[in-house]
DRENFI-864336 format. One line per field, with one value per residue (C-alpha): residue in three letters; chain; x, y, z. Coordinates in Angstrom, 1 decimal, m for minus. Layout:
N
res <- [Ala;...] .
chain <- [A;...] .
xx <- [X;...] .
yy <- [Y;...] .
zz <- [Z;...] .
//
This chain:
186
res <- [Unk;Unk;Unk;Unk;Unk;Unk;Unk;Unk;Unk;Unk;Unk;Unk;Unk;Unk;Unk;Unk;Unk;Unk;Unk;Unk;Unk;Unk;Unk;Unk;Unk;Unk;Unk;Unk;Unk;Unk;Unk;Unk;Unk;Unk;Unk;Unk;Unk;Unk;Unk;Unk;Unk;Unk;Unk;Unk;Unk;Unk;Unk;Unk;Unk;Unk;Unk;Unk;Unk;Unk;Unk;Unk;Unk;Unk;Unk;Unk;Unk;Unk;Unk;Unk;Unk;Unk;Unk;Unk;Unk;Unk;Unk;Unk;Unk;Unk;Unk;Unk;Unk;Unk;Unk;Unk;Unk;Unk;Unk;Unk;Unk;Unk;Unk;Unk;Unk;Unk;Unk;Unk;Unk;Unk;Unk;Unk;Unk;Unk;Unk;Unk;Unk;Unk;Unk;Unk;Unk;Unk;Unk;Unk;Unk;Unk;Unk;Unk;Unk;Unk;Unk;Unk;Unk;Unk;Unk;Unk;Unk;Unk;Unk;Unk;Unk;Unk;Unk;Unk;Unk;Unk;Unk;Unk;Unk;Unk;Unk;Unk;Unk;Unk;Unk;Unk;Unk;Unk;Unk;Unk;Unk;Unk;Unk;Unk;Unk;Unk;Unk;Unk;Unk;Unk;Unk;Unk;Unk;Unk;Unk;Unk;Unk;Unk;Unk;Unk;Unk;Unk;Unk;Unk;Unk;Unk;Unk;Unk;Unk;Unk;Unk;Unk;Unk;Unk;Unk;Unk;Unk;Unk;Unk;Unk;Unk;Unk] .
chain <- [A;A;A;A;A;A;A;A;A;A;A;A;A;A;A;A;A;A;A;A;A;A;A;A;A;A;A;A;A;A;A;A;A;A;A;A;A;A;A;A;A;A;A;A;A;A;A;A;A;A;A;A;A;A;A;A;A;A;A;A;A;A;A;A;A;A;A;A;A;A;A;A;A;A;A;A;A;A;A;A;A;A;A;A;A;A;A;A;A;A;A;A;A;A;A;A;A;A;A;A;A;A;A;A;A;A;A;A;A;A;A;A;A;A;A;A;A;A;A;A;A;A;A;A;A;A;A;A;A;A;A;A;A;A;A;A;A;A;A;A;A;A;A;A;A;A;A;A;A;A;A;A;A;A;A;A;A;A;A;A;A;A;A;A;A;A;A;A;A;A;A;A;A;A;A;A;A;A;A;A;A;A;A;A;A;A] .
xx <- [66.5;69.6;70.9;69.5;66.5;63.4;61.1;58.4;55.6;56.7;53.9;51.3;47.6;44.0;44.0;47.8;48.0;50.8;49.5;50.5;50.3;51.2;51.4;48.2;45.7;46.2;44.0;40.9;39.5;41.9;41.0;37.0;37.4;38.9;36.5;33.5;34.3;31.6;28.7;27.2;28.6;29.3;28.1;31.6;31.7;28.6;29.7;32.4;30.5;27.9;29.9;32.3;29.3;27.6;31.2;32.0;28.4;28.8;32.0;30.6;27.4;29.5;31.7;29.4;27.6;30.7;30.7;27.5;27.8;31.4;33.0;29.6;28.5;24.6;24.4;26.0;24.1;20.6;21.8;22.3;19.4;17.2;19.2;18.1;14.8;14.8;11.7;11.8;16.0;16.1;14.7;16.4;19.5;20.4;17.8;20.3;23.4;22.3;20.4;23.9;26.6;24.2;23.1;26.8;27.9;24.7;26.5;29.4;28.6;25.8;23.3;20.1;21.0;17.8;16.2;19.5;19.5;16.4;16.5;19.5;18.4;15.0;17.7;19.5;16.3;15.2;18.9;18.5;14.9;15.4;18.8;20.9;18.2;19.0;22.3;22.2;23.7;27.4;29.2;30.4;26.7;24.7;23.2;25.0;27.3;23.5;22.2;24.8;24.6;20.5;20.7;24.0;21.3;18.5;20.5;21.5;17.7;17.0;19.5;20.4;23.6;25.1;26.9;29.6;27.6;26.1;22.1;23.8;25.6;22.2;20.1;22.7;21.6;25.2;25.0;27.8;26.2;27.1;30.6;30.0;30.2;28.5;25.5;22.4;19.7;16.4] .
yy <- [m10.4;m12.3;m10.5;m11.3;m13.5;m11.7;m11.8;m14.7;m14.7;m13.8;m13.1;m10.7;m12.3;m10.5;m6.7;m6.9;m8.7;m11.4;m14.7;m16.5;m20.0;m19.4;m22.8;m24.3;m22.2;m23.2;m26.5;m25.7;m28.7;m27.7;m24.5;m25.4;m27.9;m25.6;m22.7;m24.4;m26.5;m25.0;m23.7;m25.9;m28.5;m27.8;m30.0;m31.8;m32.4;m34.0;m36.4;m37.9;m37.7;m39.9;m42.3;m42.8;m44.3;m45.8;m47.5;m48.5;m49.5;m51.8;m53.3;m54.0;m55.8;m57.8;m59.5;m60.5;m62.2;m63.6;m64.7;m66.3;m68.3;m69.2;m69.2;m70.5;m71.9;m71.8;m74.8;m73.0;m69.3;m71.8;m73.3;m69.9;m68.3;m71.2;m70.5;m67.1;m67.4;m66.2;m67.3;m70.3;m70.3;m72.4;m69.6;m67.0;m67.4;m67.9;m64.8;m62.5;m63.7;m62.8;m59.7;m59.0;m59.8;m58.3;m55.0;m54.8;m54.9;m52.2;m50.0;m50.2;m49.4;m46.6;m49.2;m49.1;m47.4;m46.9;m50.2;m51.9;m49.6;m50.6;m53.9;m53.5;m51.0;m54.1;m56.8;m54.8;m53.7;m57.2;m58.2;m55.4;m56.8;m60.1;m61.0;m57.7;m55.9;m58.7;m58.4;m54.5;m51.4;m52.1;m54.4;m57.4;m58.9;m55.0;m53.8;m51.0;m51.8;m53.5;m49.8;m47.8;m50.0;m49.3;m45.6;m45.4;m47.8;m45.4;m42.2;m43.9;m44.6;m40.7;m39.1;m41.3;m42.9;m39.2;m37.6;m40.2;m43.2;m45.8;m44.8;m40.3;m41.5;m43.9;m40.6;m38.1;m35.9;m33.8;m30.1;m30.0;m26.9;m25.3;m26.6;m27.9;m31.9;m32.1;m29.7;m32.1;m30.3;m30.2] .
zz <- [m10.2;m11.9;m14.2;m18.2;m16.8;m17.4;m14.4;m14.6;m16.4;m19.4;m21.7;m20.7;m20.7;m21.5;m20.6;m20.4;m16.9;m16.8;m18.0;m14.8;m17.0;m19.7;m21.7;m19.7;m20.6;m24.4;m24.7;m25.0;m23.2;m20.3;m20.3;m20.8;m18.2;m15.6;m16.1;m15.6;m12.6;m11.0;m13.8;m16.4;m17.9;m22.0;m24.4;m24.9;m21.2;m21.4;m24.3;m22.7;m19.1;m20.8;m22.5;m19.6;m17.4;m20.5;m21.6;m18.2;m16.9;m20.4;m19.3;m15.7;m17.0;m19.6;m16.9;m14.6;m17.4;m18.5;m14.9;m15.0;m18.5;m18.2;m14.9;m12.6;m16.0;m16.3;m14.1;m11.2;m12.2;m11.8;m8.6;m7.2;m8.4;m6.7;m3.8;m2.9;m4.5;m8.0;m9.4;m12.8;m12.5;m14.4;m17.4;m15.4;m15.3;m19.1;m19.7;m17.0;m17.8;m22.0;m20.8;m19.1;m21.9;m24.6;m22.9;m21.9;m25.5;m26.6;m23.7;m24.7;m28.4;m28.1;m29.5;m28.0;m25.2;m23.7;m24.4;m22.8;m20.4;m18.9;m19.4;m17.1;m14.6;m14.1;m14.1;m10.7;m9.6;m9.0;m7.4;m4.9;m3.9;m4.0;m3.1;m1.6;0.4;3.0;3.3;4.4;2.0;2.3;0.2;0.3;0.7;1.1;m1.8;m2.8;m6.0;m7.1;m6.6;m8.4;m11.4;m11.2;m10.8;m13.8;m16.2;m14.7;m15.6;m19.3;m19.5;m19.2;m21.2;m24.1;m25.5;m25.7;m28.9;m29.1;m30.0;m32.3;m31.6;m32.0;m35.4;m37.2;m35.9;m37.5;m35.1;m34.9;m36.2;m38.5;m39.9;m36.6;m36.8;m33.2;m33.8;m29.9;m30.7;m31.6;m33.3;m32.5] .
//
């Protein structure tokens, strides 16, 4: 040891064992995030688990009805539709591609999750059956981006918008009683 360096660590942890790190274990959400790598997810870690795939399912669904109304324009959307054999394209394809921007948007927000949600998870449903099944599971023509947007729309279908939404704020469902701001009560 030099001399007038102390050895490292310097602070002593719980039960006076040296706190081996000792500036990262003072976030909570670090430290909360670390510990329970491997048991049960805590409410926050829920909330932001949720809204990740709710916000970023939202984005996905909004671009690709961007896509449909303003890049292939509705004309294009139809043609393709007929192509692969979407039933009345002609209706279809300016009901997806506003089922698409819209339910995006409700994603995104928290607002009317569920109902988006499914509206979504039938809209990919459908594209895997009638268009991607054919082309085998692996993108670029398989079905398997189609399937992971079902199954995120499926999962936002069974658990909700989550804390940190629109639909969590109009139900004032937060405990604030419990001074936990992700505890819902019953």
């Amino acid at each position: 040891m030099l001399a007038g360096h102390a050895p490292w660590p310097r602070t002593r942890g719980e039960y006076g064992k040296p706190d081996r790190a000792p500036g990262v274990w003072k976030s909570p959400f670090i430290r909360e995030s670390i510990m329970s790598l491997l048991g049960p997810a805590s409410p926050r870690q829920l909330s932001v688990g949720i809204a990740l795939v709710r916000i970023i399912t939202g984005v996905i669904f909004i671009a690709h009805g961007y896509l449909k109304f303003f890049v292939m324009g509705i004309p294009g959307t139809t043609g393709f539709f007929s192509q692969v054999g979407v039933p009345a394209p002609a209706i279809m394809a300016p009901f997806v591609a506003t089922l698409e921007i819209a339910g995006g948007i409700a994603l995104v927000l928290g607002l009317l999750t569920r109902l988006a949600a499914l509206g979504l998870a039938i809209n990919m449903l459908v594209a895997i059956l009638l268009v991607r099944l054919k082309g085998g599971f692996f993108a670029p023509n398989g079905a398997e981006f189609e399937i992971l947007l079902c199954v995120a729309s499926i999962a936002l279908v069974i658990a909700g918008a989550g804390a940190l939404s629109v639909d969590d704020a109009i139900a004032g469902r937060r405990s604030s009683a419990a001074g936990n701001p992700y505890a819902r009560t019953p």
